[in-house]
C-alpha positions as CSV (number, residue, x, y, z in Angstrom):
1,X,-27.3,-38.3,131.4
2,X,-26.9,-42.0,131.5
3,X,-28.3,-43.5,127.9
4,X,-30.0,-47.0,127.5
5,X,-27.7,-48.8,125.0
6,X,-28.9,-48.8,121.6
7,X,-31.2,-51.8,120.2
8,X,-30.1,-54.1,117.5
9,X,-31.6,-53.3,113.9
10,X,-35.1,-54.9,113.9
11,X,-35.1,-55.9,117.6
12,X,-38.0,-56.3,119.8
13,X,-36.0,-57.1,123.4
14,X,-38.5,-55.4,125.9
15,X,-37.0,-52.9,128.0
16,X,-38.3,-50.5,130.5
17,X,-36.4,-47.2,131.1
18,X,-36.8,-45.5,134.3
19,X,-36.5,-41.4,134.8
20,X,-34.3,-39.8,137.2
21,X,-35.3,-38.2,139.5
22,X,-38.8,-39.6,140.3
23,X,-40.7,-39.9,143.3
24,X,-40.1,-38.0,146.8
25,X,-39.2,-34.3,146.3
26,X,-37.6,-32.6,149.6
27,X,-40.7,-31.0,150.5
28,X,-42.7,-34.3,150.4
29,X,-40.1,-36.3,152.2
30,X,-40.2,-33.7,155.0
31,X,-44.1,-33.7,155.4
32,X,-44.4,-37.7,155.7
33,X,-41.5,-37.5,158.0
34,X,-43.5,-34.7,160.0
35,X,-46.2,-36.6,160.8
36,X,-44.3,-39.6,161.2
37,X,-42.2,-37.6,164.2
38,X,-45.6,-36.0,165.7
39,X,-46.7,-39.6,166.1
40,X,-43.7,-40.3,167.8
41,X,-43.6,-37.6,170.2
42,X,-46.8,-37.2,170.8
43,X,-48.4,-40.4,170.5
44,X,-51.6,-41.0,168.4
45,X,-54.1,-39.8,167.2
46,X,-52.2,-36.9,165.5
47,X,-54.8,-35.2,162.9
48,X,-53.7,-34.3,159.4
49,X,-55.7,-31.6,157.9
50,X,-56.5,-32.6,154.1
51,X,-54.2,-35.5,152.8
52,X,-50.7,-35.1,154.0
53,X,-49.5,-35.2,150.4
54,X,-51.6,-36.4,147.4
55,X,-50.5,-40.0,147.6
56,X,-53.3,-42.8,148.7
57,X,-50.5,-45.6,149.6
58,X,-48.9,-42.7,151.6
59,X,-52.1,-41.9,153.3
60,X,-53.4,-45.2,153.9
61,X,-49.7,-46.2,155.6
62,X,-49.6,-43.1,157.9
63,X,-53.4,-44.2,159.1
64,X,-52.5,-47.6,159.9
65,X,-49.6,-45.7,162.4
66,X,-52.4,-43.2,163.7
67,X,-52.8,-40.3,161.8
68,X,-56.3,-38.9,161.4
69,X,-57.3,-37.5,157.8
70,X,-60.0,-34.4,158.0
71,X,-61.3,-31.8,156.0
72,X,-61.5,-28.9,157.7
73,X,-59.8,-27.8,161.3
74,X,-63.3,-28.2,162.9
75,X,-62.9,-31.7,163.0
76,X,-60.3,-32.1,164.9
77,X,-60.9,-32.2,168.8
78,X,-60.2,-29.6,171.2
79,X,-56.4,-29.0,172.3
80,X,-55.2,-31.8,169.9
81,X,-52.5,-31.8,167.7
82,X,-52.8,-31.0,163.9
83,X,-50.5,-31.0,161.0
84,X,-51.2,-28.9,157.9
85,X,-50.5,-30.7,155.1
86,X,-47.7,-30.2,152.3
87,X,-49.7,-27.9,150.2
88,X,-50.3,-25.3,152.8
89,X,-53.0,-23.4,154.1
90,X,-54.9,-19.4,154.2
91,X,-54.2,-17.7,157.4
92,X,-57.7,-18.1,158.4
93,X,-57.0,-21.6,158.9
94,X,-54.4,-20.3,161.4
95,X,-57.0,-18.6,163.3
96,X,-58.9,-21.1,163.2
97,X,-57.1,-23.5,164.9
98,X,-55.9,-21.2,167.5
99,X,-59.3,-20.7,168.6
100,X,-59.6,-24.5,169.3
101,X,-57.0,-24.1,171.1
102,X,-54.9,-26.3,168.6
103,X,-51.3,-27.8,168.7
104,X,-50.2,-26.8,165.2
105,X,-47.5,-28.6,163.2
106,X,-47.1,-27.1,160.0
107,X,-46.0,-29.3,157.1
108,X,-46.0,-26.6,154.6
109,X,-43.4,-27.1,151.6
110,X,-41.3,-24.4,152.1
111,X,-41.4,-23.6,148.3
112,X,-45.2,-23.2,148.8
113,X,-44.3,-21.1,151.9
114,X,-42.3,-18.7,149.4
115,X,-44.6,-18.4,147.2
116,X,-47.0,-17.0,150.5
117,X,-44.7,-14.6,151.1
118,X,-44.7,-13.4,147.2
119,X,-48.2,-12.7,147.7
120,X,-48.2,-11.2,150.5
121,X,-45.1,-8.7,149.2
122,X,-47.2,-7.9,146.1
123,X,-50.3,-7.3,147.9
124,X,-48.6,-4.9,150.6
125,X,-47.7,-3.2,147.1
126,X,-50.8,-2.9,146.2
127,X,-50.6,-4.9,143.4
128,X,-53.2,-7.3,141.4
129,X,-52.0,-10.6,141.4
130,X,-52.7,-12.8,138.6
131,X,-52.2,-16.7,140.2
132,X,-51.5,-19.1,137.6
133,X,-52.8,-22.3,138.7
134,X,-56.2,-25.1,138.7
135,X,-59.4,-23.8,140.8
136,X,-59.7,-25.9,143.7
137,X,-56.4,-27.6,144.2
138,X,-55.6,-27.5,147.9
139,X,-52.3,-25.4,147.1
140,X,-53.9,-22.6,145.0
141,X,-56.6,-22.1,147.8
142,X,-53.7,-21.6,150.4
143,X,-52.3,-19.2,148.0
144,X,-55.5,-17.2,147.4
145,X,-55.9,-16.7,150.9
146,X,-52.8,-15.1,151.8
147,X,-54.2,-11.6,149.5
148,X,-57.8,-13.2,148.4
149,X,-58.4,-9.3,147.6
150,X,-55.8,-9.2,144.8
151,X,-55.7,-12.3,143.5
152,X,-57.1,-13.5,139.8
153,X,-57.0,-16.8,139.3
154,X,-56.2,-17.7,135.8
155,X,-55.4,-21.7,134.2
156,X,-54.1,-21.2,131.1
157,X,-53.9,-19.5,128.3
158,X,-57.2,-19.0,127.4
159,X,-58.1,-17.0,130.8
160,X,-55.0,-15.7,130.5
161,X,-56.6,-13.2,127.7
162,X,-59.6,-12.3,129.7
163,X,-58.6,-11.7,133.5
164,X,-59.3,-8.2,134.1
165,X,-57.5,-6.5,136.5
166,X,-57.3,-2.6,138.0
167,X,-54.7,-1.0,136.8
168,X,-53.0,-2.4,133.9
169,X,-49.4,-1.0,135.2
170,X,-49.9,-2.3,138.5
171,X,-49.9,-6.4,137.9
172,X,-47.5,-9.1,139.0
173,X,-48.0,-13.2,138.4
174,X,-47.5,-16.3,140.6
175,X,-47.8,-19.8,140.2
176,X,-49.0,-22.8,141.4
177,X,-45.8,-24.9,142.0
178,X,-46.6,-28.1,140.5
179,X,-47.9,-27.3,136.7
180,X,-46.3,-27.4,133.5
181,X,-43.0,-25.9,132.8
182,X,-44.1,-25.6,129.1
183,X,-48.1,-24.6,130.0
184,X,-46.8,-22.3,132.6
185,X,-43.9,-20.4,130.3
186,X,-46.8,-19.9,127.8
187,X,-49.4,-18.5,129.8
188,X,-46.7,-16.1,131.5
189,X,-45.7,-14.6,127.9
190,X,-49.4,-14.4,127.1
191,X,-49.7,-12.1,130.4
192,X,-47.1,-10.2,129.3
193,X,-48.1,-9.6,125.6
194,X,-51.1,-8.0,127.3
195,X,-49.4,-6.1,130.5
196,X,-45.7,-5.5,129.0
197,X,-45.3,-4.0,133.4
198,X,-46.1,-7.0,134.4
199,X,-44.1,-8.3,137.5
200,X,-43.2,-11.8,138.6
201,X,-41.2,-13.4,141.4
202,X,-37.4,-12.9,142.2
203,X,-37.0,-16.4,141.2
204,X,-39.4,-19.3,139.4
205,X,-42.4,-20.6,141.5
206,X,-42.3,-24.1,139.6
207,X,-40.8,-26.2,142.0
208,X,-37.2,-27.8,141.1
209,X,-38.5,-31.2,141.4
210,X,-41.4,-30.6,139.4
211,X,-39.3,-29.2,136.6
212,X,-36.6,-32.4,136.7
213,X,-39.4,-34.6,136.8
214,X,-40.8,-33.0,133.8
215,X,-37.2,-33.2,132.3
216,X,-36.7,-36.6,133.3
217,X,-40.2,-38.0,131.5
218,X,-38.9,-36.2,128.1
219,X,-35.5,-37.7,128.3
220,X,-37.6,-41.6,128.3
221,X,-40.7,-40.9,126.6
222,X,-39.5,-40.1,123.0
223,X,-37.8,-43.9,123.0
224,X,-41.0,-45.0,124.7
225,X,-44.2,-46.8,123.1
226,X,-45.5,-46.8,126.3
227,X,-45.1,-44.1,129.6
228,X,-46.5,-45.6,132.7
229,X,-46.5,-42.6,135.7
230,X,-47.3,-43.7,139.1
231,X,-49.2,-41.4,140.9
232,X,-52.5,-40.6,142.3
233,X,-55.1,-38.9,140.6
234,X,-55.4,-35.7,142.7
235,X,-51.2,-35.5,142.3
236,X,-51.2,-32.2,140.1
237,X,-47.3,-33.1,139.0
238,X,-48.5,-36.7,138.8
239,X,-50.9,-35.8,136.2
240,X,-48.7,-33.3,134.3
241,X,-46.6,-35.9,133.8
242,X,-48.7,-37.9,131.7
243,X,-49.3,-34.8,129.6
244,X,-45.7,-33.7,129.3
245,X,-45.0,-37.8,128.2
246,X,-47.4,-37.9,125.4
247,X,-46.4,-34.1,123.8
248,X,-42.9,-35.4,124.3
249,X,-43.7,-38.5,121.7
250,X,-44.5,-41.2,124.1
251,X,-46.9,-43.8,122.2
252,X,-49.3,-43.9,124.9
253,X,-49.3,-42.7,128.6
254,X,-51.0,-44.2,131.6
255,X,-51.3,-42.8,135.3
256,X,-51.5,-45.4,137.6
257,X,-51.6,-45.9,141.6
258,X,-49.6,-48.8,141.7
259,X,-48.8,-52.1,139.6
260,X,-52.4,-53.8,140.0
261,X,-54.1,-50.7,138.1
262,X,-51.9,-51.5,135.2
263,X,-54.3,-53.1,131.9
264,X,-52.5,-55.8,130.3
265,X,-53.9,-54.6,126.9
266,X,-52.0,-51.5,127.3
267,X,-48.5,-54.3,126.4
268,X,-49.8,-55.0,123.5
269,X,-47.4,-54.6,120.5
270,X,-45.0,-52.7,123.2
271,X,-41.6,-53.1,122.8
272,X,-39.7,-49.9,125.1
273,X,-41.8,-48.9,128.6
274,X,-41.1,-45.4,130.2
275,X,-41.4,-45.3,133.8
276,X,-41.8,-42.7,136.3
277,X,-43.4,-41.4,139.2
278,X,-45.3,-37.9,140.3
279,X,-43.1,-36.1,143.6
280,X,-45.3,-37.8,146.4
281,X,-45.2,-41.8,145.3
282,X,-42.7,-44.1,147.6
283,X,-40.2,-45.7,145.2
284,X,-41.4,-48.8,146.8
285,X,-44.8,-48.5,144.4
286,X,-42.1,-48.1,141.4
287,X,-40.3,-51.3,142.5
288,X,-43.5,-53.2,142.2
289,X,-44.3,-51.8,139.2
290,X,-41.2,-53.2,137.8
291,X,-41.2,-56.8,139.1
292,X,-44.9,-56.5,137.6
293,X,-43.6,-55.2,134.2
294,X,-40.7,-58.2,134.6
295,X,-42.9,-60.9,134.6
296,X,-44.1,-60.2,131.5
297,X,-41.2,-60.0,130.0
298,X,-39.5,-56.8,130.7
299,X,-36.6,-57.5,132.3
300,X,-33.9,-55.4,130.4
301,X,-34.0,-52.1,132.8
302,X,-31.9,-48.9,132.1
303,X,-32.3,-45.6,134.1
304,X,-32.0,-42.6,132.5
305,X,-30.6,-40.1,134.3
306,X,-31.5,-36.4,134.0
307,X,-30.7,-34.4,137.0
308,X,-29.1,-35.0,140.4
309,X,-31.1,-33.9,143.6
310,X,-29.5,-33.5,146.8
311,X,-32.2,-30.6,148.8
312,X,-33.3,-32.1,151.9
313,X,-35.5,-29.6,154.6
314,X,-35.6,-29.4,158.1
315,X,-38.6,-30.3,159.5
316,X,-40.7,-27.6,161.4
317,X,-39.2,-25.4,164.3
318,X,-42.3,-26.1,166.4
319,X,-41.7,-30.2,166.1
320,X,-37.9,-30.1,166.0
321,X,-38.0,-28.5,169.6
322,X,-40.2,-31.1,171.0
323,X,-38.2,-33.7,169.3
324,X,-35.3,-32.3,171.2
325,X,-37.1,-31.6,174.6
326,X,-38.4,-35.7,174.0
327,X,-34.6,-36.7,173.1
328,X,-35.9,-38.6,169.9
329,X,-33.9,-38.1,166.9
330,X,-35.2,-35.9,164.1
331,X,-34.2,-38.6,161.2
């Protein structure tokens, strides 16, 4: 880890420190660059089912190129192309598409695709599958629908001691890949204090760049009076973040969009500013955050570095052999 240099006695030189990593994981990287490609093969409109990744800068910047943001697959015209969105989707939505005759570009992180194929291994087991994650977020309801038969959804602790499931000896977990290291860890051994038979994956469902994020924010925010996380409000690990910031000892956490959603107030008797950003924000958004934060005075910047990320994923089959057959280039 690279340390900010120690403050003189008494001091009160502003600084900002900066976590690394922040910003793009591997699996957000590939689905903006999906749909970015699709436009460029296939020319626009190319529809996006559900936002691409739970950015609004990145949405808003892949509209102004032609992408299409729906809800549902239903929307989307007849024999157009859609792409599935980083989170991934139930198999019905599969069907669903095929039916309309859909060209389908799945964008699915491939970390989300594993933990599909968890499910579906402990459901072909015949197993009740306790998924540890928040009702509602487009991820979990991809999850659910790969075994929607065996799963028990359960966020936290709490519901942790209540699910009920069939056979007590027959139970395995997964999670949600963008929660809490710490959250996550506990409601696992709370599981376990009630099913000692319970199973879990071959390897961690928290995604790597989820956990060095995490990391990263602990390493700044126990120097910090002050954590600033850019993110958008629907970004689970954007929102963890803030959490993990404030248990850490950060003085006072804020999640923010971008620099003009920053309260001036928030300065006040600040001396050292944590910065980071969720797994889907552009480091563009960070830079601006910075020459915002500089302005006022915060010009002394130190990164602090926690972890060194090199994954990088191949986009999807079905778009890398058009990109081939169209001669364009796949970076």
């Amino acid at each position: 880890m690279t340390a900010p240099s120690a403050s003189p006695s008494g001091s009160t030189r502003k600084r900002v420190l900066v976590a690394k990593p922040r910003g793009y994981c591997a699996g957000v990287d590939r689905a903006v660059l999906t749909v970015e490609k699709a436009l460029e093969a296939y020319g626009a409109p190319v529809y996006v089912r559900k936002q691409i990744v739970h950015n609004a800068h990145v949405v808003r910047t892949l509209e102004a190129q032609g992408a299409v943001f729906v809800e549902e697959t239903d929307e989307v015209p007849e024999g157009a192309t859609v792409v599935f969105s980083a989170h991934g989707v139930a198999p019905t939505v599969h069907a669903e598409a095929r039916l309309r005759g859909l060209k389908m570009i799945d964008a699915t992180c491939p970390l989300v695709t594993k933990v599909h194929m968890e499910a579906k291994r402990f459901a072909a087991d015949d197993l009740d599958i306790v998924l540890i994650g928040h009702e509602g977020h487009e991820e979990v309801v991809g999850t659910t629908g790969q075994a929607p038969e065996h799963m028990h959804l359960v966020d936290g602790v709490d519901e942790a001691a209540q699910v009920q499931v069939r056979d007590p000896a027959k139970i395995a977990y997964l999670s949600q890949t963008t929660l809490s290291v710490d959250e996550t860890n506990e409601t696992v051994d709370a599981l376990r204090r009630r099913f000692p038979l319970l199973q879990g994956p071959p390897s961690a469902d928290l995604c790597y760049a989820t956990q060095n994020r995490q990391v990263a924010v602990k390493e700044i925010a126990v120097d910090s009076d002050l954590v600033l996380v850019v993110g958008s409000r629907n970004s689970s690990n954007s929102v963890r973040l803030v959490e993990v910031a404030l248990d850490a000892g950060a003085g006072a956490s804020y999640l923010v969009d971008d620099a003009s959603e920053i309260d001036e107030a928030w300065l006040q008797g600040v001396t050292t500013v944590g910065l980071t950003s969720g797994a889907s924000v552009p480091e563009e958004l960070v830079e601006q955050v910075m020459a915002w934060l500089a302005e006022r005075g915060y010009a002394d910047v130190a990164e602090v570095e926690s972890a060194r990320e090199h994954l990088l994923f191949a986009l999807p089959p079905e778009l890398r052999r058009d990109l081939r057959t169209a001669g364009i280039r796949e970076t």
